[in-house]
TORGU-792821 format. One line per 2 residues: for each residue y, z negated, x negated of C-alpha. Coordinates in Angstrom, 2 decimals. Layout:
Y,Z,X ~ ...
# end
This chain:
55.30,-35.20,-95.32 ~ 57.49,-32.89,-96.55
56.47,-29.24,-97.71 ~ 57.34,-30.25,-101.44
55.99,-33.53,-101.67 ~ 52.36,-31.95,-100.07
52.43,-29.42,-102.62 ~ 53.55,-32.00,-105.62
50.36,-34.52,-104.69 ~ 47.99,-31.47,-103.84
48.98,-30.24,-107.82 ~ 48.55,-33.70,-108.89
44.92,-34.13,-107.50 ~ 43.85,-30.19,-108.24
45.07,-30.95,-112.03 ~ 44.39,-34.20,-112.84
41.03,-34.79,-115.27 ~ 38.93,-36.24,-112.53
35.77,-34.81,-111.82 ~ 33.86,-36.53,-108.75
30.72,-35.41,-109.44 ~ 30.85,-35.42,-113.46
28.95,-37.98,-115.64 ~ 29.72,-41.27,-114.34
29.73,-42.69,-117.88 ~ 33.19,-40.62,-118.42
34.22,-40.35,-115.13 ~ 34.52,-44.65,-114.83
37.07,-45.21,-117.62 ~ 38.86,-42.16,-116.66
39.23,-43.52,-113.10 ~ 39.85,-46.95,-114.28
42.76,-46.15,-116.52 ~ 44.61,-44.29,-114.14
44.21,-46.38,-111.64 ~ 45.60,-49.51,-113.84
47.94,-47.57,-115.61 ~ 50.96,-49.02,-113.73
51.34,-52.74,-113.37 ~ 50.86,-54.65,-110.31
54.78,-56.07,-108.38 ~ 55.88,-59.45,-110.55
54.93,-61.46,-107.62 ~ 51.39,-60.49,-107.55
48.90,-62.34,-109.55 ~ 45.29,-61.49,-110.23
42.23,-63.52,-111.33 ~ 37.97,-63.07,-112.01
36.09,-64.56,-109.47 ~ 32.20,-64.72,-108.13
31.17,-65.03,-104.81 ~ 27.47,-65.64,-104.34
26.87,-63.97,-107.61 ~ 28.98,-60.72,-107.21
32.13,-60.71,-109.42 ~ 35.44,-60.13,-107.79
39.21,-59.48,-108.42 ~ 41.53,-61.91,-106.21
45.01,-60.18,-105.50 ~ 47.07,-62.90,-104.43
50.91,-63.21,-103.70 ~ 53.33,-65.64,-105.51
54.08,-67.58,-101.92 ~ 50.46,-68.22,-100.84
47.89,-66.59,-98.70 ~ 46.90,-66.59,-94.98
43.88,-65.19,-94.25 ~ 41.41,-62.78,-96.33
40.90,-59.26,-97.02 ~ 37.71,-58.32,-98.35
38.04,-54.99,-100.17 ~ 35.55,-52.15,-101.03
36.97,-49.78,-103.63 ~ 36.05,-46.39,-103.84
34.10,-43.71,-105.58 ~ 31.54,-42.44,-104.12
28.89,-45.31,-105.41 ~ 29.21,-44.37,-108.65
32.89,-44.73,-109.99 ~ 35.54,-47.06,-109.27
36.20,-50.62,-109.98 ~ 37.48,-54.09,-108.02
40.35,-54.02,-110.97 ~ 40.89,-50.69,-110.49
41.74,-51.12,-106.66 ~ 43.91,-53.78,-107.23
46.76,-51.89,-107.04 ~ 45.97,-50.98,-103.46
44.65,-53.85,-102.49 ~ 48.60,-55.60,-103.46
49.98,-52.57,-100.94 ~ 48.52,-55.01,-98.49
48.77,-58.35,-99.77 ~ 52.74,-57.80,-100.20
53.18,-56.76,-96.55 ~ 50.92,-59.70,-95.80
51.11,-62.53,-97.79 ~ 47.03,-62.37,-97.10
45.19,-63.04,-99.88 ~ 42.90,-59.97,-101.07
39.36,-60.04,-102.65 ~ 38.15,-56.72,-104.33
34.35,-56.14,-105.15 ~ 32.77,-55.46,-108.00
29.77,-53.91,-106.45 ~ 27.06,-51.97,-108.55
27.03,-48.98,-108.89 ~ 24.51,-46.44,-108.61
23.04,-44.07,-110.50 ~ 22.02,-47.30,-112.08
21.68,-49.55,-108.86 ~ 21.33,-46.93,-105.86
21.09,-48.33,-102.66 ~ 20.61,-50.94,-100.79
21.92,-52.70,-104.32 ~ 26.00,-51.99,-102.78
25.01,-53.72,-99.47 ~ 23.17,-56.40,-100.83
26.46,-57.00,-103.14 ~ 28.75,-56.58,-100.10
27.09,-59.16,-97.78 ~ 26.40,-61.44,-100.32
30.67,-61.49,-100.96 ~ 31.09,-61.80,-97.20
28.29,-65.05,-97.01 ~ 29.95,-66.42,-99.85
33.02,-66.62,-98.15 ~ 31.49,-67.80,-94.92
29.93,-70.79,-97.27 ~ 32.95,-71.36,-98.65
33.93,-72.24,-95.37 ~ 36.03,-69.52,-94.89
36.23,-68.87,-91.13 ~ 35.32,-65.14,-89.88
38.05,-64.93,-87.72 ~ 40.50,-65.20,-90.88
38.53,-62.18,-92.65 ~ 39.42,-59.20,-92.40
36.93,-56.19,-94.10 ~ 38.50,-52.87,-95.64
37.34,-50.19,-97.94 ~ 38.36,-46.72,-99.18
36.77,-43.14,-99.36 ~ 32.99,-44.42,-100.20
34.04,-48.30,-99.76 ~ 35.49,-47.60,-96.53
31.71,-46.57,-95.78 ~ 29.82,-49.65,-97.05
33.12,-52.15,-95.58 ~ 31.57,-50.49,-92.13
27.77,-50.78,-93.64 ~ 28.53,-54.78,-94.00
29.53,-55.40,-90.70 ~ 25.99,-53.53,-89.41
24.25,-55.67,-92.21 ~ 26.45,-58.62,-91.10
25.09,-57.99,-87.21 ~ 21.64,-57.66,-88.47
21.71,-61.08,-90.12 ~ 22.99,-62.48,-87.69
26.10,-63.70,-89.05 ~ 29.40,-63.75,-87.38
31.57,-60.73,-87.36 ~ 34.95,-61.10,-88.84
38.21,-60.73,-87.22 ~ 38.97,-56.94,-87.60
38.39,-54.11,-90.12 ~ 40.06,-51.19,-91.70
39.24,-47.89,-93.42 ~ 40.95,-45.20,-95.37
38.91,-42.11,-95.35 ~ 35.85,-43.23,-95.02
32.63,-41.61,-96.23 ~ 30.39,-42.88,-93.81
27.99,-39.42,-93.09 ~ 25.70,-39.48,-96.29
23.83,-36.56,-94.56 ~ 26.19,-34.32,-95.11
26.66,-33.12,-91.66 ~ 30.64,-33.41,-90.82
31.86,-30.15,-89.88 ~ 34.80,-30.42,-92.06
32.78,-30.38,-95.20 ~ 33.03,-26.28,-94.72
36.01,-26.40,-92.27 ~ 38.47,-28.13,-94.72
36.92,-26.89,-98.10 ~ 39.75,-24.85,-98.78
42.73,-27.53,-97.72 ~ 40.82,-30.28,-99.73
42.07,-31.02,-103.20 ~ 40.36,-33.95,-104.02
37.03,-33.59,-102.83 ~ 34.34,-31.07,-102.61
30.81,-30.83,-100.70 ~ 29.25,-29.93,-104.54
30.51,-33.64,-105.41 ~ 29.81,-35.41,-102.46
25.96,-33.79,-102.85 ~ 25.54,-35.02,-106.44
26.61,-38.93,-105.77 ~ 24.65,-39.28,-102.52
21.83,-38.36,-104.31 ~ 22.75,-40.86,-107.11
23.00,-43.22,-104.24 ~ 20.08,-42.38,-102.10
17.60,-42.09,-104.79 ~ 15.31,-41.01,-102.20
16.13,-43.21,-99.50 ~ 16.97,-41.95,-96.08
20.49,-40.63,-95.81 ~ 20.46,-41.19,-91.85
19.76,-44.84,-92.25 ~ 22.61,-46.72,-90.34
23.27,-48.55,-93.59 ~ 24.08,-45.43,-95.28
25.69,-43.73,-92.86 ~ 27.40,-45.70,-90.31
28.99,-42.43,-89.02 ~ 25.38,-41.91,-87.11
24.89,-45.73,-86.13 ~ 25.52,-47.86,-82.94
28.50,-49.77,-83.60 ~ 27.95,-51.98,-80.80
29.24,-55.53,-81.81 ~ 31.42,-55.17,-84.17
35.19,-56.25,-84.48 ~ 38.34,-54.50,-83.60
38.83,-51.23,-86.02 ~ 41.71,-49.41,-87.39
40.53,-45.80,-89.30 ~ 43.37,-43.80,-91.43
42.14,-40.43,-92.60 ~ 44.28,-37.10,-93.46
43.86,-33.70,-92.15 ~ 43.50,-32.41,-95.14
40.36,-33.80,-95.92 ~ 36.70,-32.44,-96.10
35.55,-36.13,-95.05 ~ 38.00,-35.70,-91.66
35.00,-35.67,-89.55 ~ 33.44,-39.04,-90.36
36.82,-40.73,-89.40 ~ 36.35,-38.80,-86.20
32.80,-39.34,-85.11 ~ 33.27,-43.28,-86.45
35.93,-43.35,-83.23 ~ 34.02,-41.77,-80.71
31.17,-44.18,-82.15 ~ 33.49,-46.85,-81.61
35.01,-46.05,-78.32 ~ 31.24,-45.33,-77.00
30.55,-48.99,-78.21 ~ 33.57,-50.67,-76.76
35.14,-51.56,-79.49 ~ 38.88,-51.80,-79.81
39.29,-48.81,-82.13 ~ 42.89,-46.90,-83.79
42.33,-43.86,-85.01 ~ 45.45,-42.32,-87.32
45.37,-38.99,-88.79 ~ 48.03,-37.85,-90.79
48.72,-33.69,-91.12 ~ 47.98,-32.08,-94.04
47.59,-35.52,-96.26 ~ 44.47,-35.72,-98.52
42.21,-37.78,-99.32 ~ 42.76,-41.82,-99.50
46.62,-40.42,-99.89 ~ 47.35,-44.60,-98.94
47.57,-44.70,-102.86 ~ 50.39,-42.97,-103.25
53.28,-44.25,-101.91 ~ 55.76,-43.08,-104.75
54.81,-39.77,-104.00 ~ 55.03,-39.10,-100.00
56.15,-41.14,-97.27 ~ 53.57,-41.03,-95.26
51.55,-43.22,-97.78 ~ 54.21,-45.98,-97.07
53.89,-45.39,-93.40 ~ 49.98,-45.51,-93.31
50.27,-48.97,-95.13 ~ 52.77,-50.52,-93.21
50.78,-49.81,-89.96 ~ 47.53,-51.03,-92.38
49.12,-54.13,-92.92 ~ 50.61,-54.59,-89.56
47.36,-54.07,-88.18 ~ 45.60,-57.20,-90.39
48.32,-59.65,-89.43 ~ 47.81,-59.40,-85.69
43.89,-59.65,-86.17 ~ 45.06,-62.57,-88.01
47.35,-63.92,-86.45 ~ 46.91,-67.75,-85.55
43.71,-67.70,-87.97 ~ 42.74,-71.30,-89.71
43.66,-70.54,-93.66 ~ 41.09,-70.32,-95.68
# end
């Protein structure tokens, strides 16, 4: 990354009218349209879907898909959309030809957990009944979806349903207790995200529930059984230490794990690949990672 095109994304984030931890009721349109302000490649389509109940966004490319990615959007359980990630979610489906599902999961203050993990494994059984085999499935999330893409797989375990073939994670918030050391090591480097923020929607979330439980925090939980696991994260990010404790978690579990930090990139900076190079780079090794998971896998 160079020095000017660090400086022209840090601007972007430190200026732009987002506000993490504002009302969600203006923060969700804001996020929404900028998000969707810039259309999707020609040879991407989109289309509504349900699966078990919980409405979805299908990203699919003009030649076909092999194999699934099931996709978590971000902000932090309160903002965000599955339209709104669409535009990521293509990053991937172009480099793939997989076809990608994005989840509209609820939201809290409104529906605080376990309502997003409910919504998430309900998705993942209704591709399963679909007769979608697991080991063409690949799970992925960003920021706060990164954190409940890892929460299904533990839900997934505890239900005893079959793990899929691989998952990956852009900068995962998956410590709801606050307790990374980068939330105070980073602060100043950060220009996305603050502790302040990250306080206000876990309490929207928790609404009183324990912010240790694995399901919230898979940071703090055993990861034993679950697939192979690719985690992207910048250095430049308050939330740095969750990506790092989910690979020693990993590694401690045996799980094939790749852990990727890029210097001095930001938060989730995967979504912006006209801006620095290393967002190109990130999702080329995303999307290389998904087709060997899937390679060989039955389609769908």
């Amino acid at each position: 990354m160079t020095r000017a095109q660090s400086e022209a994304l840090s601007r972007m984030l430190r200026e732009g009218p987002l506000d993490l931890g504002g009302e969600p009721a203006v923060q969700r349109p804001l996020l929404d349209g900028l998000l969707t302000a810039h259309p999707l490649p020609d040879d991407v389509r989109t289309s509504d879907g349900v699966l078990s109940g919980v409405p979805v966004v299908e990203v699919e490319h003009a030649d076909g898909a092999h194999g699934t990615v099931l996709f978590f959007h971000g902000g932090a359980y309160a903002i965000g959309s599955a339209r709104g990630a669409a535009g990521m979610l293509a990053e991937i489906v172009t480099r793939t030809g997989v076809r990608g599902i994005s989840v509209e999961y609820r939201l809290a203050p409104e529906h605080p957990y376990p309502a997003a993990v409910h919504d998430a494994l309900a998705a993942y059984r209704g591709l399963l009944d679909q007769g979608v085999a697991p080991g063409s499935i690949v799970v992925a999330g960003e920021s706060a979806g990164g954190g409940l893409a890892l929460a299904l797989l533990l839900a997934a375990r505890a239900a005893g349903l079959p793990q899929p073939a691989a998952a990956f994670v852009f900068s995962p918030w998956a410590d709801l207790t606050l307790s990374g050391s980068t939330l105070g090591s980073k602060a100043e480097q950060d220009p996305a995200l603050s502790s302040a923020a990250l306080r206000t929607r876990a309490a929207d979330y928790l609404a009183g529930s324990d912010p240790a439980d694995p399901l919230v925090s898979p940071a703090l939980a055993d990861l034993t059984g679950l697939p192979p696991l690719l985690l992207q994260c910048g250095s430049a990010e308050i939330l740095l230490a969750d990506a790092l404790r989910l690979a020693v978690r990993a590694a401690e579990a045996d799980i094939a794990v790749e852990l990727a930090v890029t210097p001095h990139a930001p938060h989730v900076f995967q979504g912006f690949p006209a801006v620095v190079d290393e967002a190109v780079v990130a999702l080329d090794d995303a999307a290389a990672f998904v087709s060997r998971h899937l390679h060989g896998a039955a389609r769908p």
